[in-house]
C-alpha positions as CSV (number, residue, x, y, z in Angstrom):
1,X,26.6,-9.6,7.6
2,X,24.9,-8.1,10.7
3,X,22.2,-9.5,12.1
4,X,20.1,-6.7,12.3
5,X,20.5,-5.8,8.5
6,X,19.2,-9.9,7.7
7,X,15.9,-9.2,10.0
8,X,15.2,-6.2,8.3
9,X,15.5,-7.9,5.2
10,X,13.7,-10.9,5.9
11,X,10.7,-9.2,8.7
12,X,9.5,-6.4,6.5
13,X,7.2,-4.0,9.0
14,X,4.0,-4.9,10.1
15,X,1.1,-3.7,11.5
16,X,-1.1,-5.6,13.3
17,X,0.4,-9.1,11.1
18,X,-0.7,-7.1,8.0
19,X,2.1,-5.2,5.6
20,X,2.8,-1.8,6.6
21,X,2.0,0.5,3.3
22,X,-1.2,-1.9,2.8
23,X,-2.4,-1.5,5.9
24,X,-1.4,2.3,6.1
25,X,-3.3,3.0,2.5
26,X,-6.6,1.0,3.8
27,X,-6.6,3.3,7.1
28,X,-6.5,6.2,4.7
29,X,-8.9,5.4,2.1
30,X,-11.3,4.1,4.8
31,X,-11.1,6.7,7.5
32,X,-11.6,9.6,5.1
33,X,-14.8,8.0,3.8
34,X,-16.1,6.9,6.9
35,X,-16.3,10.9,8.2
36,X,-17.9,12.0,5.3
37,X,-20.7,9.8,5.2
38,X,-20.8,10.5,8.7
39,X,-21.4,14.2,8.1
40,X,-23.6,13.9,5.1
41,X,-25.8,11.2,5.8
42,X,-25.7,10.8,9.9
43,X,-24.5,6.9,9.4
44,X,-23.3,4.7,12.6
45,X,-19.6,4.5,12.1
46,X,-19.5,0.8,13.2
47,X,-20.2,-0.3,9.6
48,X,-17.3,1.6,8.5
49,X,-15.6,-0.2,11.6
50,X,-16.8,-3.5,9.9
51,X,-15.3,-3.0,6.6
52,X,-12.0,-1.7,8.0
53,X,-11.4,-5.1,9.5
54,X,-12.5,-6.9,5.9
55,X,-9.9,-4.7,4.3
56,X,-7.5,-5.4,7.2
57,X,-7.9,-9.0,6.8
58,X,-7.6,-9.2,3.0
59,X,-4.3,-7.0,3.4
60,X,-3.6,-9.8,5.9
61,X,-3.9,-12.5,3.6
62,X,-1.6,-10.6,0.6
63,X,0.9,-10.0,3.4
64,X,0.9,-14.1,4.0
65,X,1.0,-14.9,0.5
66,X,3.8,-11.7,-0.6
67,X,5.7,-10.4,2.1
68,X,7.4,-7.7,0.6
69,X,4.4,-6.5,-0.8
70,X,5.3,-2.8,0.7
71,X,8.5,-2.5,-1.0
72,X,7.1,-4.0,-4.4
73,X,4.6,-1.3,-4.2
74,X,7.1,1.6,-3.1
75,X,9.4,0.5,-6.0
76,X,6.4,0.2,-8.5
77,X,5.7,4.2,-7.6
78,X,9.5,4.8,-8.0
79,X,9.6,3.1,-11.9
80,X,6.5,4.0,-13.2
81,X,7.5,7.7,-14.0
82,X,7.5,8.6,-17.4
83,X,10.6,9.4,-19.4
84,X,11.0,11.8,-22.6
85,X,12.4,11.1,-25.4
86,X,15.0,13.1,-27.0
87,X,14.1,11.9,-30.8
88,X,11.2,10.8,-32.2
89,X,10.4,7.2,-31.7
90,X,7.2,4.8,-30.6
91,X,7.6,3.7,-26.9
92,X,10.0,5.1,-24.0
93,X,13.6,5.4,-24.1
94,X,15.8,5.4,-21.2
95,X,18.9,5.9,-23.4
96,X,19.7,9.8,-24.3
């Protein structure tokens, strides 16, 4: 195999030594928040800035202790559609 295929494999992305879609999804929940209670209720944004690096550290730690942590969640969004059944029965079916 090519050596670039195995690093890719074995180095998922990271941002800043935390997993990527961690990281990403703790940017967008945070930011969001942080500029409305801005708006509303004229807060100093460097609490916000101080639990942006707690959640950037925790998603540090999970990164350490699960690597692939960004492609168990990306294949968790993939499986957990629904299906239909074609006859009635309890439960999902993947068969037709």
């Amino acid at each position: 195999m090519r050596a670039v295929i195995l690093k890719a494999v074995a180095n998922p992305p990271k941002i800043l030594w935390g997993p990527f879609l961690p990281v990403l999804l703790n940017l967008g929940v945070q930011f969001p928040i942080m500029f409305m209670f801005m708006g509303t209720f004229n807060v100093n944004p460097i609490w916000f800035m101080a639990s942006l690096v707690l959640g950037h550290v925790i998603s540090v730690f999970m990164g350490i202790k699960e690597p692939h942590i960004s492609a168990m969640i990306q294949a968790y969004g993939q499986s957990a559609k629904k299906t239909t059944n074609l006859y009635k029965v309890k439960g999902n079916k993947f068969a037709p």
